[in-house]
N, C-alpha and C positions, 0 to 999 in steps of 0.2 A: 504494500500500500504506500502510494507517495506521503512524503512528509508534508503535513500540513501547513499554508506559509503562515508565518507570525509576522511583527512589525517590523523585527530586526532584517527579518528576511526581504520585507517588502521594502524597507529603503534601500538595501544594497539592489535592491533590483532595478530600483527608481537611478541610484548612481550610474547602474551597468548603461541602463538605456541612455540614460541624458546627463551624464558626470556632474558637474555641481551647478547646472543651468535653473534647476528646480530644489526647496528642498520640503521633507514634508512635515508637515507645522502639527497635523493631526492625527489621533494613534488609527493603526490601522487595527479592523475586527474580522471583515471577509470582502470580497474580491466586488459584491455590491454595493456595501455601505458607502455612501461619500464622505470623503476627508479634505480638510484643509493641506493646500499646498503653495507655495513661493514660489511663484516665478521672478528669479537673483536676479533674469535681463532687465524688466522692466520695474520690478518690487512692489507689484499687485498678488492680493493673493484670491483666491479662488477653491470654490468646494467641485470635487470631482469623486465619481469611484473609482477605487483604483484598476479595476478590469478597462476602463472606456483609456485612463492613462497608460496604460500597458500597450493597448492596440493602435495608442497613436496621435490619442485628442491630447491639447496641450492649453495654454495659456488662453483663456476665454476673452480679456482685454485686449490682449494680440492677437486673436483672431477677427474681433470686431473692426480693427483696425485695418487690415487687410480688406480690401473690396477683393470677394471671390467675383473674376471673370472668366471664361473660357480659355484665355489663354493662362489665367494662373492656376485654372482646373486642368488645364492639360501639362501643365509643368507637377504639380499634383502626382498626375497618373504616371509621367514618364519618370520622375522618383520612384515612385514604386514599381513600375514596374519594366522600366526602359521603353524597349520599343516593342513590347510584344503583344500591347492592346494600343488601339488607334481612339482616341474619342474625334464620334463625326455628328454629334448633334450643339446643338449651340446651350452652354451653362445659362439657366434661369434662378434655378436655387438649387438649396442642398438636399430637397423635399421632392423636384419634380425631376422624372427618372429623362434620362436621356442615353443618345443611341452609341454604343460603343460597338469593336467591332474588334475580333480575336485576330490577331494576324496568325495564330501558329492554323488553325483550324479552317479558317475564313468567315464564321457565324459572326450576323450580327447580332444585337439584343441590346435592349434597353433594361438601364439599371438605374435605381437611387443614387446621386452622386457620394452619398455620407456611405451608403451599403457598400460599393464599392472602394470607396476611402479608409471607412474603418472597422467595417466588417467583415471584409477579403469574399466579399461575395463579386464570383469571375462568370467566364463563359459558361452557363447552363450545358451548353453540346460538351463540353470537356471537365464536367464535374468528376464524373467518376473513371478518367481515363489520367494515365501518371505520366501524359506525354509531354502538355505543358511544364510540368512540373520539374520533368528530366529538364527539360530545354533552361526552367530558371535555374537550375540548381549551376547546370555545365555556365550560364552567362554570371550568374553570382561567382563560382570561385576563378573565371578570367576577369572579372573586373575587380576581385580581391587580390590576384596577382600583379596585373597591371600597376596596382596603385602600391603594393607592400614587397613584388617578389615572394619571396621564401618567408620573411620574416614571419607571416600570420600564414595559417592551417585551418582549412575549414574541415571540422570534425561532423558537423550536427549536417541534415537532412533540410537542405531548405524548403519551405512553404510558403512566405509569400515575407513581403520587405519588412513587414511591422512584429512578424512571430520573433521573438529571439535565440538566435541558431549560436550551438557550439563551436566556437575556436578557440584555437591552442598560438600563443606565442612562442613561436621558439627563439626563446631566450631565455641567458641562463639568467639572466639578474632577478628575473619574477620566478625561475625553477622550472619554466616550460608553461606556466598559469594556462587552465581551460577555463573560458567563460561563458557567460551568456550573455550575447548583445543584438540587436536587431540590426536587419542588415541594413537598414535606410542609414542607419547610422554611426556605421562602419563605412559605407561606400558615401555619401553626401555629408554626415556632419563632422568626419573629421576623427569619431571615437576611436580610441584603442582599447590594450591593455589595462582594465583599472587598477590593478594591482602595479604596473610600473608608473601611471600617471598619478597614481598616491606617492609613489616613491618619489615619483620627482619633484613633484607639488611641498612633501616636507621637505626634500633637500633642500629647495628653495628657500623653503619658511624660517629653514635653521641654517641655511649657507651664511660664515661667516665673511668678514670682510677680507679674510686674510686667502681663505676657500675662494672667495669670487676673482682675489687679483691671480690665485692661481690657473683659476680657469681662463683665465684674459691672457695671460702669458702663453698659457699653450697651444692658445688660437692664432696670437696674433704677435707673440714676440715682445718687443721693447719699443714697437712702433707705437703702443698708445699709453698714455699713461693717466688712470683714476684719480680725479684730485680731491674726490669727496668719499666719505665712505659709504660701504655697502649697506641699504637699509631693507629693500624688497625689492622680487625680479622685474616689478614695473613701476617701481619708484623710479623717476632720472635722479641721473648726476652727475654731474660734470666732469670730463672726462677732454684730453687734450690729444691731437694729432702731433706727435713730435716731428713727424714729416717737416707739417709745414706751420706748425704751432700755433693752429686755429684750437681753440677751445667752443665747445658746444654742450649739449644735453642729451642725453638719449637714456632709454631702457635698459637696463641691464638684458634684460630677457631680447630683446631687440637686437643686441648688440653682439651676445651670444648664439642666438638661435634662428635669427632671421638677417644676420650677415648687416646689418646698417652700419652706415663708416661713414666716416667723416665727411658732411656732406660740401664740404669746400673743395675738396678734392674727387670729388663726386664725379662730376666732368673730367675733370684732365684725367682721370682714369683711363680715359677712350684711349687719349694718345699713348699713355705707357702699354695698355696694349696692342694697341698699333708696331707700336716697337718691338714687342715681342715676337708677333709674326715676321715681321721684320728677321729678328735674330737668329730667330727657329732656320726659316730656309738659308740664312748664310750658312747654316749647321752644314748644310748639304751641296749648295748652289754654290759654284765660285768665279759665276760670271759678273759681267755688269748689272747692276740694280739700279732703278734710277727712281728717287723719292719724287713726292708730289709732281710728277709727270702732267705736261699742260697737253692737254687734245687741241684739234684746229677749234672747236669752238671756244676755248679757253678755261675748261673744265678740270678739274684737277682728277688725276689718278693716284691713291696711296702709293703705290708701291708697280714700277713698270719694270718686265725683264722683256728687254730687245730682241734678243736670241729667240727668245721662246713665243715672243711677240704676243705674253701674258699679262692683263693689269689684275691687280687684287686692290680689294677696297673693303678698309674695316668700315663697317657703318656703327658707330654706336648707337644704341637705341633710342636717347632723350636727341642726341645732335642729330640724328638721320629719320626723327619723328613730320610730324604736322607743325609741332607745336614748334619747329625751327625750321617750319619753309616748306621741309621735305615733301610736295603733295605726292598728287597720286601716279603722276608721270615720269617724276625725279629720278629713280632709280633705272628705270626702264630706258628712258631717254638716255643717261650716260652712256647702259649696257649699247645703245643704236648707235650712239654716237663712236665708241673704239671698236663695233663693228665695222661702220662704214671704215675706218682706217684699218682693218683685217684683223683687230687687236681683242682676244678674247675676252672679256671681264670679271671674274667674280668677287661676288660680294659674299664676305663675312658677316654674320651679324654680330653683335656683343655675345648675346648671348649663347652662342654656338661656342664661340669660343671658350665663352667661359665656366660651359656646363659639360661642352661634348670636344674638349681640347684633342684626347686624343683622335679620334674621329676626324675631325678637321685638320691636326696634321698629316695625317695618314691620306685623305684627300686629296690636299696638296702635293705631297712627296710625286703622287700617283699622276695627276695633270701634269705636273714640272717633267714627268717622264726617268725620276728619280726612285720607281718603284724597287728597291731588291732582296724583296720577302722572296722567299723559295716558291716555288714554281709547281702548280699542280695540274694537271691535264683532267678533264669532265668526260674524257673517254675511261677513266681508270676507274672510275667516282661510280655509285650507285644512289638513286631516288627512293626516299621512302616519306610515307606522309607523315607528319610532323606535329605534335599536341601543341597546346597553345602556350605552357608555359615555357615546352623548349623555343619555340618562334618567336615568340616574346623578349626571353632572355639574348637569344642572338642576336633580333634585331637593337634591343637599347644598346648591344656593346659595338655593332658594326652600323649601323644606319643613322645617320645626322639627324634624323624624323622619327626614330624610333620605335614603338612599336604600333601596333594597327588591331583592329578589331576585324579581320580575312577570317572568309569561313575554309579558303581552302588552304592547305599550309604545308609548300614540298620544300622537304631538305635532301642537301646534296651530298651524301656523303664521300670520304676516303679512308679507307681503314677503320673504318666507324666511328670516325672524328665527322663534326658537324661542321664542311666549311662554305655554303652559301645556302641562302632562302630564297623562296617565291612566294609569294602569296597574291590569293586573289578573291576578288568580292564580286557583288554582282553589281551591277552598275548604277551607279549613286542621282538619284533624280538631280541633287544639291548642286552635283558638277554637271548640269545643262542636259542632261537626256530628257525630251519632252518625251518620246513614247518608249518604255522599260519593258522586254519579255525577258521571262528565263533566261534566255541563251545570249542575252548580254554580259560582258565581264569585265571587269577591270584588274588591270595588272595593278595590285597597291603598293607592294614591297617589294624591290630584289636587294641582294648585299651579298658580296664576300667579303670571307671573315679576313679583314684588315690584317691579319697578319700571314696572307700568303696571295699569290696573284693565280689565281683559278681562272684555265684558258677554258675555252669554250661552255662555261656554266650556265649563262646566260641563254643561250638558243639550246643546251640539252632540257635543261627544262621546264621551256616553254612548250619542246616537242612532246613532253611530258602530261602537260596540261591537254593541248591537243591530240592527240592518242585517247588519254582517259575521260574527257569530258565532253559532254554535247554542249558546243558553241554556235555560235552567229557569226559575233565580231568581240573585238577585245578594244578597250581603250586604255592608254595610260598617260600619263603627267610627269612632265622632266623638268624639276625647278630650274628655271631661267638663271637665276642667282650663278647656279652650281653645271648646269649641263652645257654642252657645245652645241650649236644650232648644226655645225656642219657633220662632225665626226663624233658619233653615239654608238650605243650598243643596240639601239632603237632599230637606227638605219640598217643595221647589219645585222636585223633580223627580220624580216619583214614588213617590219614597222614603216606606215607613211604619216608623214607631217600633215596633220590637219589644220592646224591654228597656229596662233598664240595667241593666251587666255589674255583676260584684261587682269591687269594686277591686281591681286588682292590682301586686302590690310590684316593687321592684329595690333590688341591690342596690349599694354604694359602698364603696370601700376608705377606709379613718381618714385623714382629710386628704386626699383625693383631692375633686376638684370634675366630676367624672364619674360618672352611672349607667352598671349591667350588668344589661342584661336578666336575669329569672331563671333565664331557660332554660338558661342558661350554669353556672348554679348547683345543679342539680338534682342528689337525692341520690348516684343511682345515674354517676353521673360525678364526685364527689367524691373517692371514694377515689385517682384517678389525680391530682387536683387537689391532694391536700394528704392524702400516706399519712403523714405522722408526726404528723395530726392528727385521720385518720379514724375512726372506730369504730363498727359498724353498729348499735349500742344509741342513737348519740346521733341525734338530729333533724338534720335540714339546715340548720335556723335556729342550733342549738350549734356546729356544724361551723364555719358562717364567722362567727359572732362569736369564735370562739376565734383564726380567721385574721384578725382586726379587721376585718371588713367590716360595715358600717352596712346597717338594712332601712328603705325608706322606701315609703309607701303613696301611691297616688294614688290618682283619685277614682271610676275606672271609666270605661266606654267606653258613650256611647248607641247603641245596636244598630240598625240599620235595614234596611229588605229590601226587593225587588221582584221579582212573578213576572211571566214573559212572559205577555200579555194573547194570549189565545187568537182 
């Protein structure tokens, strides 16, 4: 017989779900009675039972607050449940059912918006079939991999986003801890382990001053120096760049944990890494290099080599933004501009550089024609299809872009070593297909593994795909930034050049060294994203510069296609 829960149980349950956002003011008796509860964000309190706060109902002042629309009803649904119900009727209330529609099945049906929000009531056609359910379980633990790796283990049996499913940390600091937590909030709010975020929470609370300057030492050396003492991890205080002996304020927790640095030197960052790249290819290259390089139109190129008749351009993110000129043609233009003069261009972003170093020099070596990783022939190599967290893991350590959400996933093996990927999806409405069948596809991913030059991998298997699979046509994307218009892997496989795409932007938080895809940014998801700064009169480009996020443009994508030869 299960153990019956008590109070002590049901706050640490209230912790697992929602860490210390809530806490509960009233005793619990059974899973119906209603209790007083705090919500810490706003500091309203409110009576709830605790079964409705288990499934998912939260703060009743902030929900009032929120004007539910259809489009924060369908941000709603795709929390819970990704993409694998469509809402296709228009939100009225939370009382009047509207029409949804299964994608794994194809059934439509109309449901209560609250029933399906917080009583996991789904497709009627697929109640008592576990085929949805396989499908959530296999997208829950690829989208716990994506975001943790190895670190987290999904133990427990998923059921739907609000039930709370077993995981295990592995790590040794908490002894391996298995918990209970819901997966909305594990994959959207951020939650971990409560057992190490208690640990770090007291380390915090009792880190001495003597404890914090050691941790600032190990991070950062003798370059910054604390002038005030340590009180709390989000207390400021003052704290000097000895660089350039600006003094300012910051977080300790900020300062440690989210990288902030002095922001006088903020900017001229760009340049010292500018220079880096710089110094990396003298590593190797011991021709002429010619800095700030002027084009006929009077444009500047960071870094020109003659010989190779290559320009590289670090663009930093805040300099090479909107909010300093950069618009939407900037980039693109230069790239036409040392075309016209036969002169390749790529652009570096900050943050490529600064998140995916080795990757990007590995890139480089490889364009400059400096490649001399050993040597592996795709004749010797064998195909086999590939799980998502090995595809994953290859692509973060060999691909500039990373990993991908591909349903189909072939690696190449040698010796039963893993040294390239293919993958592929079905072809994305989002990148311009007005009419989608089946037998559309998109190349999403290829990569050899950066530390060997795998000849012919690239066209074995694609031969691969086509052999095993029923096609049409294929589409793929070669970022401009980084690929050749003349000489690809593209062109030498079939591939014919259909476009070039129009550029397209992302966005970056003020002082962050990170891009956010747009997509993440779009209007109709904004108001959930920033309600005390939304307003359906203003644009989505006002909306987050008012929330200080930077827009930066790149150069487009070369479009390329291939249909099945009849």
């Amino acid at each position: 017989m299960a153990k019956k829960m008590g109070h002590k149980d049901f706050v640490e349950k209230v912790f697992q779900l929602s860490g210390d956002e809530y806490t509960v003011l009233g005793k619990y008796i059974n899973s119906r009675t209603k209790i007083t509860f705090k919500h810490n964000t706003c500091g309203s309190t409110f009576e709830m039972s605790p079964s409705h706060f288990v499934r998912g109902q939260r703060c009743i002042q902030c929900n009032k607050n929120i004007k539910k629309t259809t489009a924060v009803f369908k941000k709603n649904v795709y929390d819970l449940v990704v993409d694998e119900y469509n809402v296709l009727g228009e939100y009225k209330n939370i009382k009047t059912k509207i029409k949804m529609k299964h994608n794994v099945c194809g059934h439509e049906f109309e449901v209560l918006p609250k029933n399906f929000l917080y009583n996991d009531n789904r497709c009627p056609n697929c109640r008592y079939t576990r085929s949805s359910e396989t499908l959530r379980m296999k997208d829950f633990e690829e989208r716990v991999y994506s975001l943790v790796s190895n670190e987290y283990e999904v133990l427990g049996n998923y059921v739907d986003t609000h039930t709370p499913i077993l995981i295990k940390h592995n790590s040794a600091e908490c002894q391996y801890n298995e918990f209970l937590m819901r997966p909305n909030d594990f994959l959207n709010g951020g939650h971990r382990c409560p057992v190490c975020s208690k640990l770090k929470k007291d380390m915090n609370q009792f880190l001495t001053d003597a404890d914090f300057q050691k941790k600032v030492y190990a991070v950062v050396g003798d370059e910054y120096t604390f002038l005030e003492e340590y009180i709390a991890s989000k207390t400021k205080i003052s704290v000097r760049h000895n660089e350039c002996n600006h003094e300012y304020t910051v977080a300790p927790n900020h300062f440690l944990n989210q990288g902030n640095r002095c922001p006088h030197c903020f900017y001229l960052g760009v340049s010292r890494s500018e220079k880096d790249v710089l110094a990396y290819i003298k590593t190797f290259y011991t021709g002429e290099i010619l800095e700030n390089y002027k084009l006929k139109n009077n444009k500047e190129v960071d870094i020109y080599i003659p010989d190779k008749k290559i320009g590289i351009e670090f663009d930093g993110l805040y300099w090479h933004s909107e909010e300093r000129g950069k618009d939407k043609k900037y980039h693109l233009d230069k790239t036409n501009t040392a075309f016209a003069q036969d002169i390749r261009l790529i652009h570096i972003f900050e943050d490529e550089w600064e998140n995916n170093r080795v990757i990007v020099k590995s890139k480089l070596k490889h364009i400059l024609g400096f490649n001399t990783n050993p040597r592996i022939y795709a004749r010797k190599c064998t195909i086999k299809e590939i799980d998502p967290k090995t595809k994953n893991s290859f692509l973060e350590d060999n691909h500039i872009q990373g990993l991908d959400r591909s349903k189909i996933k072939l690696g190449l093996f040698h010796n039963e070593i893993l040294v390239s990927v293919m993958t592929f999806g079905k072809k994305r409405a989002a990148l311009g297909n007005r009419v989608n069948t089946e037998s559309d596809f998109e190349l999403v991913r290829f990569a050899n593994d950066i530390n060997y030059i795998v000849i012919g991998s690239f066209g074995k298997l694609l031969k691969y795909f086509e052999r095993n699979y029923e096609y049409n046509s294929i589409i793929t994307y070669a970022d401009l930034r980084w690929s050749s218009l003349e000489n690809n892997v593209y062109k030498k496989n079939k591939f014919i050049k259909s476009h070039v795409s129009e550029p397209n932007y992302w966005y970056f938080y003020s002082g962050s060294k990170k891009r956010e895809h747009r997509y993440s940014y779009r209007k109709n998801i904004l108001e959930s994203k920033f309600p005390n700064i939304f307003e359906s009169t203003k644009t989505e480009k006002e909306i987050m510069r008012e929330a200080n996020y930077y827009r930066i443009w790149d150069c487009g994508n070369i479009v390329y296609s291939m249909k099945k030869e009849d």
